[in-house]
Each structure stands twice: as C-alpha cells, then as structure tokens.
C-alpha positions as CSV (number, residue, x, y, z in Angstrom):
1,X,0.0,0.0,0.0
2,X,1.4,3.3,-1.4
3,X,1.5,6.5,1.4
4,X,0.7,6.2,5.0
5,X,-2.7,5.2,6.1
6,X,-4.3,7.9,8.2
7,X,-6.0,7.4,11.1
8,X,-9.2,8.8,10.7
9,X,-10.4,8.4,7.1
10,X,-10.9,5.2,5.0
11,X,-8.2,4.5,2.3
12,X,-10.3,1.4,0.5
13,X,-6.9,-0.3,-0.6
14,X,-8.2,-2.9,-3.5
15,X,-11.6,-1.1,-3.9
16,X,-12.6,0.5,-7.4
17,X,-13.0,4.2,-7.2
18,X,-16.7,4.0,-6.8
19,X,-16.7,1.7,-3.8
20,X,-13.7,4.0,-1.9
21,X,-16.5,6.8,-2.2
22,X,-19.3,4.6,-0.9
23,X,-16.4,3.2,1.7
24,X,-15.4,6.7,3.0
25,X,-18.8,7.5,3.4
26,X,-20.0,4.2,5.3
27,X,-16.6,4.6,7.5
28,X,-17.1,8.7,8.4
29,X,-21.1,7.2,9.3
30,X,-19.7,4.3,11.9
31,X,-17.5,6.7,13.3
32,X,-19.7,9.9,13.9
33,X,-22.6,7.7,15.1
34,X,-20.5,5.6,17.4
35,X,-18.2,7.9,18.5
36,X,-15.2,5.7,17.2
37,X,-11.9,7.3,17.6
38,X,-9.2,4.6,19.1
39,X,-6.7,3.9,16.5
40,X,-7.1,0.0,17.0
41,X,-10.8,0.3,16.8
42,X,-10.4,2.8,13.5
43,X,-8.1,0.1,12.1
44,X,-11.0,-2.5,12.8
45,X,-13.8,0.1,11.3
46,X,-11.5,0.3,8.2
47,X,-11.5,-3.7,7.9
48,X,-15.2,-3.8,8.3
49,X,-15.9,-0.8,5.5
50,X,-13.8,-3.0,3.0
51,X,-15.8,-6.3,3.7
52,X,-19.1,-4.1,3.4
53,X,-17.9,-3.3,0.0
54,X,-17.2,-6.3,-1.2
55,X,-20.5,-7.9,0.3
56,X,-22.1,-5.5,-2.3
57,X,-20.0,-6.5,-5.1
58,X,-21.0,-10.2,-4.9
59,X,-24.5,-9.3,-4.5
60,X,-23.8,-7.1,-8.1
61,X,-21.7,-10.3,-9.6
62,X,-24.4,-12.7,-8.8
63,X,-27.5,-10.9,-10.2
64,X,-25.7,-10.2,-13.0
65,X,-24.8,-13.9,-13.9
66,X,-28.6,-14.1,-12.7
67,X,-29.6,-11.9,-15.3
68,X,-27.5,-13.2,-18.2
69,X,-28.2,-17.1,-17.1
70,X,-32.4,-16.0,-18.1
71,X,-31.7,-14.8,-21.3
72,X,-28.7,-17.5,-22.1
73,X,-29.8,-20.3,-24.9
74,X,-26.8,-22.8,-23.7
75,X,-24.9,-23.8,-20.5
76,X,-25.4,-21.6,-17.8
77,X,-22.8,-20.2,-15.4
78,X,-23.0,-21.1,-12.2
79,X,-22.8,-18.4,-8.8
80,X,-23.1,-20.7,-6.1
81,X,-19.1,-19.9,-5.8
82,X,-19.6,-16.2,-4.7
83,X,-22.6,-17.5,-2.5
84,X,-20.7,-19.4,-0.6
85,X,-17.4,-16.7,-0.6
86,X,-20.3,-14.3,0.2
87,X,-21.6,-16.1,3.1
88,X,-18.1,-16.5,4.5
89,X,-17.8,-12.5,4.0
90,X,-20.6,-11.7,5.7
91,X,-19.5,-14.1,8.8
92,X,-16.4,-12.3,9.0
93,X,-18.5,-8.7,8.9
94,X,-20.5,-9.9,11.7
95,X,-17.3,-10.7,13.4
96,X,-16.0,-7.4,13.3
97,X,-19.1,-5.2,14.1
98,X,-19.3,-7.6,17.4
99,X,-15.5,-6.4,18.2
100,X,-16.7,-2.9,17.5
101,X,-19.6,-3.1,19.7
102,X,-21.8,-2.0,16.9
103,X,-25.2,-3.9,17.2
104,X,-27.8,-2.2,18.6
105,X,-28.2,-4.5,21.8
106,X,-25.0,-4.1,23.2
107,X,-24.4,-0.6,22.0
108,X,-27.4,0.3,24.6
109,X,-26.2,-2.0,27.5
110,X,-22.7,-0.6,26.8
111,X,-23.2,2.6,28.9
112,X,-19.9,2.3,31.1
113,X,-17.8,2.0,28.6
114,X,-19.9,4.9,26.2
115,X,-19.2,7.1,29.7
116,X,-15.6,6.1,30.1
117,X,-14.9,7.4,26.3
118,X,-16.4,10.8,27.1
119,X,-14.5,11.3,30.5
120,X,-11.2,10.6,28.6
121,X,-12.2,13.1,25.7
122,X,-13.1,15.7,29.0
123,X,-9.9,14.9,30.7
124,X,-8.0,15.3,26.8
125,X,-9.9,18.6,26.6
126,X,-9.0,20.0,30.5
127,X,-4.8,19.0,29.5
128,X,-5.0,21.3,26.7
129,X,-7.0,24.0,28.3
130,X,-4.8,24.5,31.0
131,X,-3.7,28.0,30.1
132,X,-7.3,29.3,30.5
133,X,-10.2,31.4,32.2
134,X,-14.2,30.9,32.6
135,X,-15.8,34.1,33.4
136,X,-19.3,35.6,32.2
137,X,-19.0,38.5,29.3
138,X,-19.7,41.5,30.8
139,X,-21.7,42.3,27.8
140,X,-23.6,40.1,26.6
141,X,-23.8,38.1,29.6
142,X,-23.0,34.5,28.6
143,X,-19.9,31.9,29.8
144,X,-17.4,32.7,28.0
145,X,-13.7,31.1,28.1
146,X,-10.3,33.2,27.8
147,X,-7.3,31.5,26.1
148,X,-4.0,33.0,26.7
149,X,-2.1,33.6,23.6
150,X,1.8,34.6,23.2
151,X,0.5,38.3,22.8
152,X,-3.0,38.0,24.5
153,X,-6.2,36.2,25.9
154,X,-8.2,34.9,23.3
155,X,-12.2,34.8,23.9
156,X,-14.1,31.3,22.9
157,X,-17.5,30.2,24.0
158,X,-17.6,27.9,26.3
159,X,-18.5,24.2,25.1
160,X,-19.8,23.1,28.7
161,X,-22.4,26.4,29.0
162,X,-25.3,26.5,27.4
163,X,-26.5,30.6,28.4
164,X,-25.2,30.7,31.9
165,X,-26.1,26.9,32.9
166,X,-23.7,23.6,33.0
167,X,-24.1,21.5,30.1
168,X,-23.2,20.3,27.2
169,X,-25.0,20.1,23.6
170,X,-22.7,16.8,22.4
171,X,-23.7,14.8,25.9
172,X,-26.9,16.2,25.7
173,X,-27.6,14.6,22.3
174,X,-26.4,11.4,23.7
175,X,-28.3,11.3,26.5
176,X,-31.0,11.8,25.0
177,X,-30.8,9.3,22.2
178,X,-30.5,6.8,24.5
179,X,-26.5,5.9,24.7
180,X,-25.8,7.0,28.1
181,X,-28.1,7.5,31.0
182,X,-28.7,10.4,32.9
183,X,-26.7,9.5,35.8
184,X,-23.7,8.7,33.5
185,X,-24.5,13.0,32.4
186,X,-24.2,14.0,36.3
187,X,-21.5,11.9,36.4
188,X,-19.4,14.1,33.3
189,X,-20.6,17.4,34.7
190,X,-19.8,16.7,38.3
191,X,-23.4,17.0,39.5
192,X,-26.1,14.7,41.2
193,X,-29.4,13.3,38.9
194,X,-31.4,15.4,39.9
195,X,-29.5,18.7,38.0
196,X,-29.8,16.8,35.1
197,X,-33.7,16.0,35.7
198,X,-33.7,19.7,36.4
199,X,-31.9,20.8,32.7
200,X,-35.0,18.4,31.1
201,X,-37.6,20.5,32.3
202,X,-36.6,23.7,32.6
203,X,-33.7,24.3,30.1
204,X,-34.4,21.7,27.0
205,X,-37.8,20.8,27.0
206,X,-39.1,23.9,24.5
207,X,-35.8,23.3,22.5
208,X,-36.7,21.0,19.5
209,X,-33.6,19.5,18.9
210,X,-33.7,17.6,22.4
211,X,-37.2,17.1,23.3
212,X,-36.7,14.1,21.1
213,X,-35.3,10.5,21.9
C-alpha cells in the first residue's frame, strides 16, 4: 500500500474508485454515530468498511450472472461460488461489528464503557485548556472562556455552558438518544441526577432538537 494510512479516514486499498466513495462515506457514518476514535478500533472500522464493499459486489456479480443465465440459450454459469465466498464474507463482517460493539443490543447496554470514552475526551480537553479562564461576558452576559495567547487572551465560548447553565450540547444529544443514562450526564458534569432532571424541564424541553429521543 502506497503513502501512509491515516487514522481517521478510509483509504479502501483494493476497492474501485466507486466503492472508496461509498467506503469513505460508510466509514465517516460508523465513526460519527458511534463515536469511534481509538486507532485499533479505527483500524478495525476500516476492515469492516472493505468487507461491506465487497459484500455488495458479490451481490452485483451474482445478479448479474442471474440476469445473463435468463436470457442465455446454452450452459449456464454457475454463482453458487460467490454465494458461498459471500456467506463467508458476511460471517467475517459480523465478526468485526461484534469487536466494534456496533449492534444495537450491546451498544445500549454498553453505557460504562460509552461514559468512560467521554470522560477521557473531557480529561484530553482539560490537559490542553490549561492555560485558560471561565468568566461571564460583561456584555452580553454568557460563559465565555479566555485562552492565553503569546500576545493575548483569546475569547471562545464555552462548550460546557449552554446561556449561563452547565451542560453540554454533544452529551446532551447522547443522553437523549439513549446511549448513556442520565446518571452517566451527572457523572461528566460533576453533578447529582437530579440537575440533570432539572436541565430536562426547565432548560431543554421547549428546545426541538432535544425534546426528542
């Protein structure tokens, strides 16, 4: 393989230009949706995306020879060949999504670990904020963040304010489609249930994008 493989994006190695656009596509899906960013499980997602491409190009082979055995006059080719290779494919696809924790079932159950990824992310995210200040804008009133530059402090919004109250939009989302419970959210923030049975009612519930689960 020519170049070096990056971490995060699908390089299809084998695949036809068409199916390294349907690959990258399927790969940058698994990992937004379940938050995959380990390089040994990104290795893993890569090796899943390529069988996935090829389960769809036996499925193309054998209706074509399908197709062509109808209309044929003489001996007919068989596919039972790429049913069986196909078969063996698809054992090897539900192999890996099991290693990735992808099905549905344990994906819900697997709340601990789902927590334990975010706490490292907030613990990755407190190293490189180090050199920085939470205060509230004395204009506009929201939580802002200074960042200390070479020559200055440098103003962000805060990702773990939404207005003035503790929260966060990416855990929100989470929480409320069912990945991690609401005692896993306290647990993030550094606050008891009840804040976050709190932030339902009074801070979300008339916001559409979270009323939802």
């Amino acid at each position: 393989m020519a170049g070096k493989k990056s971490r995060n994006s699908f390089t299809g190695t084998g695949l036809n230009p068409e199916e390294i656009k349907w690959g990258k596509k399927q790969f940058n899906n698994y990992k937004e949706h379940y938050h995959i960013d380990q390089l040994s499980d990104l290795q893993l997602l890569e090796e899943l995306v390529y069988r996935e491409a090829l389960q769809e190009r036996y499925k193309k082979r054998i209706a074509e020879i399908d197709t062509k055995n109808v209309t044929a006059g003489g001996k007919k080719q068989s596919s039972s060949y790429l049913v069986t290779d196909m078969n063996e494919n698809l054992e090897q696809i539900l192999i890996l999504k099991d290693k990735l924790g992808l099905f549905e079932t344990k994906q819900d159950n697997d709340g601990y670990a789902t927590i334990t990824r975010l706490k490292q992310k907030f613990n990755i995210w407190l190293d490189e904020n180090q050199a920085s200040r939470t205060l509230r804008c004395p204009h506009c009133s929201q939580m802002i963040m200074l960042r200390i530059r070479t020559d200055a402090w440098e103003a962000k919004k805060h990702p773990f304010f939404k207005d003035l109250i503790l929260s966060n939009k990416a855990l929100w989302k989470l929480y409320k489609e069912g990945k991690i419970t609401k005692e896993n959210v306290a647990e993030v923030l550094g606050v008891a249930p009840d804040y976050i049975s709190w932030l339902e009612k009074k801070i979300y519930s008339k916001d559409s994008d979270y009323t939802s689960k």
